[in-house]
C-alpha positions as CSV (number, residue, x, y, z in Angstrom):
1,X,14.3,68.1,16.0
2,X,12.3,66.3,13.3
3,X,9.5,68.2,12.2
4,X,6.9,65.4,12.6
5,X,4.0,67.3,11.5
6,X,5.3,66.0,7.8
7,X,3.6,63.2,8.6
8,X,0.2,64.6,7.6
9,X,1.6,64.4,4.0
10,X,2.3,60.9,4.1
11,X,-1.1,60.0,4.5
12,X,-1.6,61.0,1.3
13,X,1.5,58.6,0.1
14,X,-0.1,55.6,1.8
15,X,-1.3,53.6,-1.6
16,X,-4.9,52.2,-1.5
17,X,-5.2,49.2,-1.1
18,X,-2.3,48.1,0.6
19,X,-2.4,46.7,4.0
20,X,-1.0,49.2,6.2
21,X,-3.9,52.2,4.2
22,X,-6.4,54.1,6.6
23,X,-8.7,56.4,7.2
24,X,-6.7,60.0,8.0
25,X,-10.0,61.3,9.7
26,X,-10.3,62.5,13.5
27,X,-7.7,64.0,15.7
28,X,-5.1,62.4,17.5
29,X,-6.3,61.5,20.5
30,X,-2.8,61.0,22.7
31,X,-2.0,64.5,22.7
32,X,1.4,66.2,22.2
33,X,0.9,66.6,18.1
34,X,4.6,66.7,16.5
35,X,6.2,66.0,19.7
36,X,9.2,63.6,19.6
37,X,10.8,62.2,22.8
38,X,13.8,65.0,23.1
39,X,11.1,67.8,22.6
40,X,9.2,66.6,25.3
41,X,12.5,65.6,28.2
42,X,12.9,69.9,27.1
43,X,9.8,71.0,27.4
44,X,8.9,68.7,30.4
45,X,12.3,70.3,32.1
46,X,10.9,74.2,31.6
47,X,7.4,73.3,33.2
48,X,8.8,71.5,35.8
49,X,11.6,72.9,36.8
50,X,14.1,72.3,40.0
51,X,12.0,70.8,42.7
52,X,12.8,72.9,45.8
53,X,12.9,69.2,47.8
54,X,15.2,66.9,46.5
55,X,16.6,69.0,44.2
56,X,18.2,67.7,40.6
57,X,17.6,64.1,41.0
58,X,13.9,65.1,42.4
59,X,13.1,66.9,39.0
60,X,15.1,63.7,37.1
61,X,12.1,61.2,38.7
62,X,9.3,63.9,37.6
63,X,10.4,64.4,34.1
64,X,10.9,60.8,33.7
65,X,7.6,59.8,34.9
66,X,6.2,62.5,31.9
67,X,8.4,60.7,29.8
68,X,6.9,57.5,30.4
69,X,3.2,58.9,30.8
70,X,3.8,60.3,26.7
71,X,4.8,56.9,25.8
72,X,2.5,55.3,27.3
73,X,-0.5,57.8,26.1
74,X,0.9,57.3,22.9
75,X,0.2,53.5,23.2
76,X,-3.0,53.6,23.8
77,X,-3.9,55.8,21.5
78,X,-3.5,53.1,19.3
79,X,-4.8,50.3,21.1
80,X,-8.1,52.1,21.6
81,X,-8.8,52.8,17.6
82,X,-10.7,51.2,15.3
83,X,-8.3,52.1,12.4
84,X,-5.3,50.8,14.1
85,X,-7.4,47.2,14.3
86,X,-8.5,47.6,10.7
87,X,-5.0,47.9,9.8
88,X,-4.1,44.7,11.9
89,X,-6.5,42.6,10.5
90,X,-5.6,43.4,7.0
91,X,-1.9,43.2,7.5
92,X,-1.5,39.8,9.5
93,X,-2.3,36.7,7.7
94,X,-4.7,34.1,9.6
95,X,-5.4,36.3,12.2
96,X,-9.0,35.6,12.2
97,X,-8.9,31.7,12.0
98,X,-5.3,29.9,12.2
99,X,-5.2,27.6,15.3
100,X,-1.9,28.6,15.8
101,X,-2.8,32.5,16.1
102,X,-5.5,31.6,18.5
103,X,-3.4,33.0,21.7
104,X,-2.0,35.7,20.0
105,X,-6.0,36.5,19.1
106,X,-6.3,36.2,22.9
107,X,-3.6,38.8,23.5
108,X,-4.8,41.1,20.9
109,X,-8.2,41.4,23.0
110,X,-6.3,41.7,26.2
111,X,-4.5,44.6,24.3
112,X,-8.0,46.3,23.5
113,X,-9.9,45.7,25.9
114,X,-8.1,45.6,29.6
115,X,-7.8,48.7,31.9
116,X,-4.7,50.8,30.7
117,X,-2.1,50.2,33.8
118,X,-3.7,47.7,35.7
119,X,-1.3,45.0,37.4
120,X,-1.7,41.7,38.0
121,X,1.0,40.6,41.1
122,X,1.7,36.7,41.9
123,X,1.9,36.9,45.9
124,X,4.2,33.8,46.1
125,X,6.5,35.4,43.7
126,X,6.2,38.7,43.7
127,X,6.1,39.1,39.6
128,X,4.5,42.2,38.5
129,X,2.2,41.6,34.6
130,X,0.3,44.6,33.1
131,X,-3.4,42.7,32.7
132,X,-2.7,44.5,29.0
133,X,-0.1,42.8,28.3
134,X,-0.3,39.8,29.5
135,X,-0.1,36.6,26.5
136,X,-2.4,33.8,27.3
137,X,-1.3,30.8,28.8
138,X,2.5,31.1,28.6
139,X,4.0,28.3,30.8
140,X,5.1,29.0,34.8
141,X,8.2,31.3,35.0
142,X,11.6,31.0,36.3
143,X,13.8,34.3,37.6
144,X,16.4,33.2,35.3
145,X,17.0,31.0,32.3
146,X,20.1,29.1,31.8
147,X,22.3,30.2,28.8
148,X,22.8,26.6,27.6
149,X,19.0,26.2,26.7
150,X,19.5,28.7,23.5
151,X,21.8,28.0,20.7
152,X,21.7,31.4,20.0
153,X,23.8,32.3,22.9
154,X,26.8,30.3,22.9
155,X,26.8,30.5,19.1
156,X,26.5,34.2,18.9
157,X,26.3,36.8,22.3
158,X,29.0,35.3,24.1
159,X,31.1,34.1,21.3
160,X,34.4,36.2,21.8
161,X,34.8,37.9,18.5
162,X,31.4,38.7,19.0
163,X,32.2,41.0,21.9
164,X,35.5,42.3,20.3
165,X,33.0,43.6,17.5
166,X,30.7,44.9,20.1
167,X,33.5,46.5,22.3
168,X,35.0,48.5,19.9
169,X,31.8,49.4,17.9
170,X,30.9,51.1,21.0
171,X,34.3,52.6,21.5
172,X,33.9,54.5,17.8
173,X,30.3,55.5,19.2
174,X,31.3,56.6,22.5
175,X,33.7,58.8,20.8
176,X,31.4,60.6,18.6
177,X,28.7,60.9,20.5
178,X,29.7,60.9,23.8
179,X,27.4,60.0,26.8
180,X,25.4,63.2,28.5
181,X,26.2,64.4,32.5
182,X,23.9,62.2,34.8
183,X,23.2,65.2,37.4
184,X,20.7,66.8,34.9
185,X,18.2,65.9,32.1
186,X,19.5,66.6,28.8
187,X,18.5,69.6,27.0
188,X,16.5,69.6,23.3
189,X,19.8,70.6,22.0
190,X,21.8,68.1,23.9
191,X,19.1,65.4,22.8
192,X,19.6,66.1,19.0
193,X,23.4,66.4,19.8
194,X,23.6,62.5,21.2
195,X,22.6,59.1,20.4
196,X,22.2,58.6,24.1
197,X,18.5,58.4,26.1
198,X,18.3,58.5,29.6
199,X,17.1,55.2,31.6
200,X,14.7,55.1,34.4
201,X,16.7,55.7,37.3
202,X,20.1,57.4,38.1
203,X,23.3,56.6,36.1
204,X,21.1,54.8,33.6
205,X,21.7,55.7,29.9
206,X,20.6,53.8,26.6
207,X,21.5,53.6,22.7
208,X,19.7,51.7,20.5
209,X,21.3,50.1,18.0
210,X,18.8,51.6,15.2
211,X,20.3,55.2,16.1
212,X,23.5,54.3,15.4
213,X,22.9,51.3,12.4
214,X,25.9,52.0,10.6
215,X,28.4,52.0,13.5
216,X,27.0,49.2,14.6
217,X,26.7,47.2,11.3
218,X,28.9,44.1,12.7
219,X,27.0,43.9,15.4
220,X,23.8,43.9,14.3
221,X,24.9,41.4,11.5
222,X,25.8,39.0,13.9
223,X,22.9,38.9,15.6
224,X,20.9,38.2,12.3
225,X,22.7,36.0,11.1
226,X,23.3,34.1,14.6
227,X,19.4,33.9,14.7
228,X,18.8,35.9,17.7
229,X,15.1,36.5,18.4
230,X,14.8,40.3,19.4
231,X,11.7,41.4,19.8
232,X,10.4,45.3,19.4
233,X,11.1,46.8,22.4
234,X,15.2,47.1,23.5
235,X,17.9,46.1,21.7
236,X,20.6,48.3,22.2
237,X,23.7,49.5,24.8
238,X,22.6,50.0,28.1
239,X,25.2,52.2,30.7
240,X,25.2,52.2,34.1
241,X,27.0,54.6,36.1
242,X,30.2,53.4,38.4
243,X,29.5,53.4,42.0
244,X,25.5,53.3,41.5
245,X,22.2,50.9,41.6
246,X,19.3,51.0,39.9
247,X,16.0,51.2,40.8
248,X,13.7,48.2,41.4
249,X,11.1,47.2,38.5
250,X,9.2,45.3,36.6
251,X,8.9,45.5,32.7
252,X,5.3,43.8,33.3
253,X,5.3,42.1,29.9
254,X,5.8,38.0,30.0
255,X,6.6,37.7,26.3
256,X,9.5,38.8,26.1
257,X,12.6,37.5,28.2
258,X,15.4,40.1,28.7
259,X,19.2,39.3,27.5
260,X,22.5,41.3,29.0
261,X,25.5,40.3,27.6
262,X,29.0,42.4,29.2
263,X,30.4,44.4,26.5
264,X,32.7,46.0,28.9
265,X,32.0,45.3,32.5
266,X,34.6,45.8,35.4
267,X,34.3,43.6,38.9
268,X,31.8,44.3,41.5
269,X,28.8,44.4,38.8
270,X,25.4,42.3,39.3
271,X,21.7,42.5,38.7
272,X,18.8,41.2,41.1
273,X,15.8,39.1,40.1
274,X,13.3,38.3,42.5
275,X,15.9,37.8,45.3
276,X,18.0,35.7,43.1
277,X,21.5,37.5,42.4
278,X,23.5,36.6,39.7
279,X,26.8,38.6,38.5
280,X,27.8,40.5,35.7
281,X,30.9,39.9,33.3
282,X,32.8,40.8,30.4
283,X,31.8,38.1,27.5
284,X,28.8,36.2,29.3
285,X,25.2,36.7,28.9
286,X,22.2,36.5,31.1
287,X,18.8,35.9,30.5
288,X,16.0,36.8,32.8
289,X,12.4,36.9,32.9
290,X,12.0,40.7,33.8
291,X,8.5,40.9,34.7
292,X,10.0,39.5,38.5
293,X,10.9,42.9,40.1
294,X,14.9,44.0,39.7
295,X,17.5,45.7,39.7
296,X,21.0,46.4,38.7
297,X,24.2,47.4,40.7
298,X,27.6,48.8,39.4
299,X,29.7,48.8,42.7
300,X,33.3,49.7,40.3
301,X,35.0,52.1,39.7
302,X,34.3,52.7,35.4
303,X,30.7,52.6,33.5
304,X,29.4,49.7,33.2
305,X,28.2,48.6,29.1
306,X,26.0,45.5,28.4
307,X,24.0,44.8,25.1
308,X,20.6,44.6,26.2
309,X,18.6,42.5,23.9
310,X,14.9,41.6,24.7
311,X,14.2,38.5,22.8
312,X,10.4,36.6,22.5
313,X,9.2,34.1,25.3
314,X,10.5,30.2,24.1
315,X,6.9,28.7,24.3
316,X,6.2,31.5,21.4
317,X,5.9,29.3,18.0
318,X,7.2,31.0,15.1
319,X,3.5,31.9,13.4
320,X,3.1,33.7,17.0
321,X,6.9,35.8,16.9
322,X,6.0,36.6,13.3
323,X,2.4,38.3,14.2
324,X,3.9,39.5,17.1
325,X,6.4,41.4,15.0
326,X,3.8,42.6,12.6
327,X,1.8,44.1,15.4
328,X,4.1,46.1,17.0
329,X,5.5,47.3,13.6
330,X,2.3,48.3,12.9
331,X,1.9,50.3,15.9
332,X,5.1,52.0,15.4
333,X,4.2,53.0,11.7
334,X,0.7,54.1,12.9
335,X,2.2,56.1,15.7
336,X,4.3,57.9,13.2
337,X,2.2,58.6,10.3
338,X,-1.2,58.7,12.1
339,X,-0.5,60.2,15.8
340,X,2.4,62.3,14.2
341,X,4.8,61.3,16.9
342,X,7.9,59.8,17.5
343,X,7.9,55.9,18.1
344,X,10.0,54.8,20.9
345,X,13.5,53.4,19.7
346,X,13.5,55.5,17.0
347,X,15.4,58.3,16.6
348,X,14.7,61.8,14.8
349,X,17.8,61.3,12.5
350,X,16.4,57.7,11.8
351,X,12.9,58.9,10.6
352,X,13.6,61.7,8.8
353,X,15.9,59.6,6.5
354,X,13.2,56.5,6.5
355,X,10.7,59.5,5.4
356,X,13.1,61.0,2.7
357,X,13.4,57.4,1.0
358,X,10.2,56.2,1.8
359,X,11.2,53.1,4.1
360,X,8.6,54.0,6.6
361,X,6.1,52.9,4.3
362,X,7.5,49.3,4.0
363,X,7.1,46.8,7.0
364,X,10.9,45.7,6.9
365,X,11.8,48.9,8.1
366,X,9.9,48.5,10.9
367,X,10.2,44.8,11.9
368,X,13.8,43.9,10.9
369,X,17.0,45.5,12.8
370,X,19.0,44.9,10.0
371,X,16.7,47.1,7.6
């Protein structure tokens, strides 16, 4: 595992001046120093151990929820500095005065200033917004979006060739780094050993494309090029075991809509949005708002594959996607090089390569999937 303490070093690299320079003072105030996602699935397995009640799948759910209690320590260890803010203001054009930033400004103080975990739930609806997260004044939601409303999906994710390329991309993955046995949280070694993270619920496994850039190089051209707007968070290959369902959730965030397209998906395979169901197939892509509670079902008798692709809110205007991308760039560099962890998304193999050359130090690397 990357030795992330490295990181202190690079502070020293950071040349003054530049937007993305900070003060190196104070301690890191998320905890876990040098900790990157596999180290803490390991060392989260020794402390807990097999929970006498429930057994495996019992200790799954608990290691999971530290998983996701890291990440989201992590988070706010940004949101709550000054630095981070500092580095913000420098690095976004406009932020403090273009009309057209004025709800991302709005967003930006939700970020710093609402309760950590606190959500807001729409009784009629049922839909599920982290106050923190929530963007200002994005127009009334639907469950689902129809395909035909976005020219990037009939000319791109469910163009055939498309996923051919996608389909056997994964198959040349799948065959060098093979997926990890559901009935037990990988171990450090089997982390470093696979591309492969584990989802939030039984039979759920994900890639993201970044960890595997050069297998996926057709792929992830196409989506460029086909003017897809992915956002920060997931684009990658999300599994689902055969004969399984997912658990019910929200991803709390309403800017961002969420994008499954079947890469290679066998009958009896469907996901659930706010009591709508809608199924899932080979060569079609869906597009839902995922802050409505949901979930997935693979009632076949093979894995289930589908390119998950989160992609900004239509209402967003482009000054907004572009900031938007900035700031969680930002966030992921500062997580890096100031907190000294892993960013989410990111692989070990990833960084320590994007140290080596110095990438980390320019934005693209950060913002663009194509980098």
């Amino acid at each position: 595992t990357m030795k992330l303490c490295c990181a202190q070093v690079l502070l020293l690299l950071l040349p003054l001046g530049a937007p993305w320079a900070w003060s190196s003072r104070g301690q890191s105030s998320a905890g876990g120093v040098g900790l990157s996602r596999s180290v803490l699935l390991e060392r989260s397995t020794c402390v807990l151990g097999a929970s006498e009640e429930g057994g495996e799948e019992s200790r799954e759910r608990q290691v999971l929820a530290s998983v996701e209690t890291y990440a989201k320590r992590l988070e706010q260890a940004c949101f709550a500095a000054d630095p981070f803010w500092a580095l913000v203001e420098r690095s976004i054009p406009g932020l403090a005065s273009d009309p057209d930033l004025e709800r991302f400004r709005g967003f930006c103080h939700n970020l710093k200033n609402e309760p950590p975990g606190e959500i807001e739930i729409d009784r009629s609806s049922g839909r599920e917004v982290l106050r923190q997260f929530t963007y200002p004044e994005l127009p009334s939601p639907a469950c689902f979006h129809h395909p035909s409303d976005f020219d990037w999906v009939a000319g791109t994710l469910s163009m055939p060739d498309f996923v051919a390329k996608a389909k056997e991309e994964l198959g040349a993955v799948l065959a060098m780094t093979p997926l990890f046995d559901d009935d037990r949280p990988p171990s450090e070694d089997e982390s470093d050993g696979t591309s492969w993270t584990q989802g939030g619920w039984y039979g759920s496994q994900y890639l993201p494309l970044r960890a595997r850039q050069v297998e996926f190089q057709r792929t992830i051209q196409a989506m460029v090029s086909g003017e897809v707007p992915y956002s920060h968070r997931f684009v990658g290959i999300a599994r689902q075991k055969a004969q399984s369902i997912g658990r019910t959730h929200s991803d709390h965030r309403n800017y961002v809509l969420s994008t499954l397209t079947g890469v290679d998906v066998p009958e009896g395979c469907g996901i659930c949005v706010g009591g709508e169901t809608r199924d899932l197939r080979e060569g079609e892509t869906l597009i839902l708002d995922n802050t409505f509670p949901h979930h997935i079902f693979n009632h076949g008798e093979r894995d289930r594959f589908v390119l998950i692709a989160e992609v900004w809110h239509p209402d967003l205007g482009p000054k907004e996607r572009d900031a938007m991308r900035s700031l969680f760039a930002l966030k992921d560099l500062y997580t890096l090089v100031h907190l000294q962890a892993a960013p989410w998304g990111f692989t070990d193999d990833v960084l320590e390569s994007a140290i080596s050359d110095g990438s980390i130090l320019k934005m693209g690397f950060w913002r663009d999937l194509d980098y």
